[in-house]
N, C-alpha and C positions, 0 to 999 in steps of 0.2 A: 919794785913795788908799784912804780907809778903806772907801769906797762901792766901789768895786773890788775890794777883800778881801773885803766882805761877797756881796757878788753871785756872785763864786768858791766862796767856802761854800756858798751856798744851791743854787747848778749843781749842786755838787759831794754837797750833799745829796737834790736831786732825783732825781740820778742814781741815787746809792744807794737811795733808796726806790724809785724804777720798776722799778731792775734786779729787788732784792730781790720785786717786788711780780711781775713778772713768772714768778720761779720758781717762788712758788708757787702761782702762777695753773698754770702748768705742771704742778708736781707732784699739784695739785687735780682737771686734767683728764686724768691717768695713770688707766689705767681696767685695764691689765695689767701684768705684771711678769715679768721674764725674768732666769735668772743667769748671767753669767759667769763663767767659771772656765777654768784654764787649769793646763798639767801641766805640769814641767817642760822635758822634752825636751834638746837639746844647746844652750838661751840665744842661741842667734843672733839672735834679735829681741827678747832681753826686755828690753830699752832701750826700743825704739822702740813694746813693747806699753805699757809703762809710761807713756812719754810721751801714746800717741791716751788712754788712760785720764785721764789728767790732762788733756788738753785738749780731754775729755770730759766731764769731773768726773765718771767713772763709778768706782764700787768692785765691784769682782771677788775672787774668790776664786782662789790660788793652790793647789796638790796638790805638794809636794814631795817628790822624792826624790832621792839624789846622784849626779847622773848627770852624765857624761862631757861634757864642754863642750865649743864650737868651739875654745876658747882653750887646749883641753890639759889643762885643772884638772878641779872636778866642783862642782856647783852647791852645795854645804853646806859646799865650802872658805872659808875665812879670806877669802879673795881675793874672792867674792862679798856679803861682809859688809857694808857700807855700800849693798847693793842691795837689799839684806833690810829692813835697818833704814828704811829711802826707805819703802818700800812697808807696813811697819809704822805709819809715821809719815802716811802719806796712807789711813791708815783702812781697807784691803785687811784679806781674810779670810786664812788658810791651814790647810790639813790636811795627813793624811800620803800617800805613795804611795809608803809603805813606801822604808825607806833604801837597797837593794840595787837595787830597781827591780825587786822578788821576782813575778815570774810562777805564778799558779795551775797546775798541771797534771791535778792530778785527788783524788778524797778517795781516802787513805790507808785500812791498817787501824783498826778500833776509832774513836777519835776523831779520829787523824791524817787531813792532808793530804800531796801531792805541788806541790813547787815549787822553781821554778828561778830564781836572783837573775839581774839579767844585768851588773852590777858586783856590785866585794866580792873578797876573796880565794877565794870558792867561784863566781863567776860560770861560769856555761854547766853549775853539776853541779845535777842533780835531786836531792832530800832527803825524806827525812819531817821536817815540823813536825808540833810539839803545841800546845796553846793556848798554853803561854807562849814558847814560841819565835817563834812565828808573832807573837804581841802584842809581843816585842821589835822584831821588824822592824818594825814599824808606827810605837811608841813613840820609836825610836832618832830620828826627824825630829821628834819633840818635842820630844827630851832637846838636840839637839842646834840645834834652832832658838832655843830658850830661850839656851843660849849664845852665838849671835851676835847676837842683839837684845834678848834680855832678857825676853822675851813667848813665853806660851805657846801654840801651836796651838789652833783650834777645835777638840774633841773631831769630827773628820771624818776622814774614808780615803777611799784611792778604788786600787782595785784596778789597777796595771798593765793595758792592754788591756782592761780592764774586764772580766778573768777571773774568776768568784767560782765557790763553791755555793752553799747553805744553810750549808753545813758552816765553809767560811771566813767566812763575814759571818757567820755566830754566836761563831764564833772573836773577831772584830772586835770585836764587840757587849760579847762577856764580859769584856771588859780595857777597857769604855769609850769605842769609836768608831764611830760612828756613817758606816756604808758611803753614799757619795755616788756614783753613777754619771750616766750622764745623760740626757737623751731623745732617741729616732730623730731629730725635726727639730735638734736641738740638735750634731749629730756634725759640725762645721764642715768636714769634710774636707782639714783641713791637709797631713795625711799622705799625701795620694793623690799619685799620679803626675802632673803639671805637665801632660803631653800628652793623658791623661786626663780632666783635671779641670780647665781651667783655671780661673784666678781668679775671674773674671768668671761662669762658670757657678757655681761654689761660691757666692760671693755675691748671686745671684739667687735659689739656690734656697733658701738662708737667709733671705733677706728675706722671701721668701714664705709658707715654712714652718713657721716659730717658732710656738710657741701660748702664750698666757698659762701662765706658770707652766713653762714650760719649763726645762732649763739644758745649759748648751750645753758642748762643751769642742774646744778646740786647744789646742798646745802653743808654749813660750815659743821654739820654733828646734825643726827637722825635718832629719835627714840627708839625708832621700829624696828630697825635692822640690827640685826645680831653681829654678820662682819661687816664692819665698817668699809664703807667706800672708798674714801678718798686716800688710806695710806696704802692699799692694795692697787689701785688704778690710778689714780689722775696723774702720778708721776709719766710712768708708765704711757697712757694716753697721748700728753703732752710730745716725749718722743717719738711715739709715732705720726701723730699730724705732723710734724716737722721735716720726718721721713718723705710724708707725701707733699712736700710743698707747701705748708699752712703759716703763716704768722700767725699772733695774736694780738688783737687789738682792743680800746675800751671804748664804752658806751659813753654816751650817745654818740651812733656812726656819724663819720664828717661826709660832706658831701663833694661827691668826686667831682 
C-alpha cells in the first residue's frame, strides 16, 4: 500500500514538473506578443469570451463602459457584479470607455469638444465638453468599477468607435489616461455584417494578419451581427497565434 502511495506522489510529481517545465519551455520560445482587448458591447458572449480565456490561460484587457445588455440591464449594474469581480480575480486588465458610451463629434470652441453619449439621461444630445467634464466621463467607470470589485482601472480609455482628436486624447492625458486604440490588423471585425463577413473569413484574415506587438479589439456581444463572433473564432484564433509564436499580454504595454 505504502509502495502505491509513493509511486502516486512521485506520477503525480513528475507530472507536475514536465507540465510546469513545458510552459516555460513555451513561454521561452514566445519570440512575439499581441493584446487582447475587448470593449464592452451588449455582453451576449461575455461568458463564453471569459471562458475560451480561461481555458486559454490567456489574460486580456477589458474597456468598459455602461452599456445596454442583452438581458435588459447595463454592464456597470449590480447585476453584473460577480462577473467583474471573476475577471478581477483571474488577473484581466481594464480601463475606461467612458460611462455614457460618449462618442467624439468634433473639437469645440477654445478648448472644447463636440459629443454625443449614446446611454445616460442625455443619450443621442450632442454637448460641449471641457477637460473636466469630459475627464468625468471617462473617470465615472473608475469610480464606479472600484465599487463593484473593489479595484481600480488601469490608468487606460479607449475612445467609443475609436473617435478622438489631439484635442480629446490631450483631454484624456490631462486627468491621467492614457488613450488605447488599436491596430488595422488588430480590428477583429465582430461588428460587421454575418453575410459580409463571415466568421471563417474574419478568422483567416486575423490569423494571418496580426504582427508582433499588435492589439486587437471585439467586443463582449454585438447587436448587428446575426453569427456571433466570439464563440465561432477567438477560440480558435488564440491557437493559432500561439502556433505562430504569439504570447499574450495586458495593457498598458511595459517598457522594454
Amino acid at each position: 500500500m505504502r509502495l502505491r502511495l509513493t509511486l502516486t506522489r512521485l506520477a503525480a510529481l513528475f507530472f507536475l514538473v514536465t507540465t510546469s517545465s513545458l510552459g516555460y519551455a513555451q513561454e521561452a520560445q514566445c519570440k512575439k506578443t499581441v493584446y487582447l482587448t475587448f470593449d464592452t458591447g451588449n455582453m451576449s458572449v461575455a461568458q463564453t469570451v471569459a471562458d475560451i480565456l480561461n481555458r486559454q490561460n490567456i489574460k486580456a484587457t477589458f474597456f468598459l463602459a455602461n452599456e445596454k445588455t442583452n438581458r435588459g440591464d447595463f454592464a456597470l449594474d449590480d447585476s453584473w457584479k460577480s462577473y467583474w469581480q471573476d475577471r478581477v480575480r483571474e488577473g484581466h486588465h481594464f480601463g475606461s470607455h467612458t460611462f455614457d458610451h460618449l462618442y467624439f463629434v468634433k473639437d469645440g470652441p477654445g478648448t472644447e469638444i463636440f459629443a454625443k453619449p449614446q446611454f445616460g439621461s442625455q443619450a443621442g444630445v450632442i454637448s460641449l465638453y471641457n477637460e473636466a467634464t469630459y475627464c468625468r466621463e471617462i473617470s465615472r467607470v473608475d469610480d464606479r468599477f472600484r465599487e463593484l470589485t473593489g479595484t481600480n482601472l488601469q490608468k487606460i480609455w479607449r475612445a467609443p468607435g475609436g473617435k478622438t482628436s489631439p484635442r480629446s486624447i490631450k483631454m484624456g492625458s490631462q486627468c491621467g489616461y492614457q488613450h488605447i486604440g488599436w491596430s488595422p490588423a488588430g480590428f477583429l471585425g465582430d461588428e460587421l455584417s454575418s453575410q459580409t463577413h463571415p466568421n471563417q473569413m474574419l478568422l483567416d484574415k486575423a490569423t494571418s494578419n496580426i504582427q508582433d506587438g499588435d492589439i486587437t479589439m471585439a467586443h463582449l456581444g454585438i447587436w448587428s451581427r446575426k453569427d456571433p463572433w466570439a464563440p465561432a473564432v477567438l477560440e480558435q484564433l488564440i491557437i493559432k497565434l500561439k502556433n505562430r509564436g504569439f504570447c499574450f499580454a495586458t495593457l498598458p504595454k511595459l517598457d522594454k
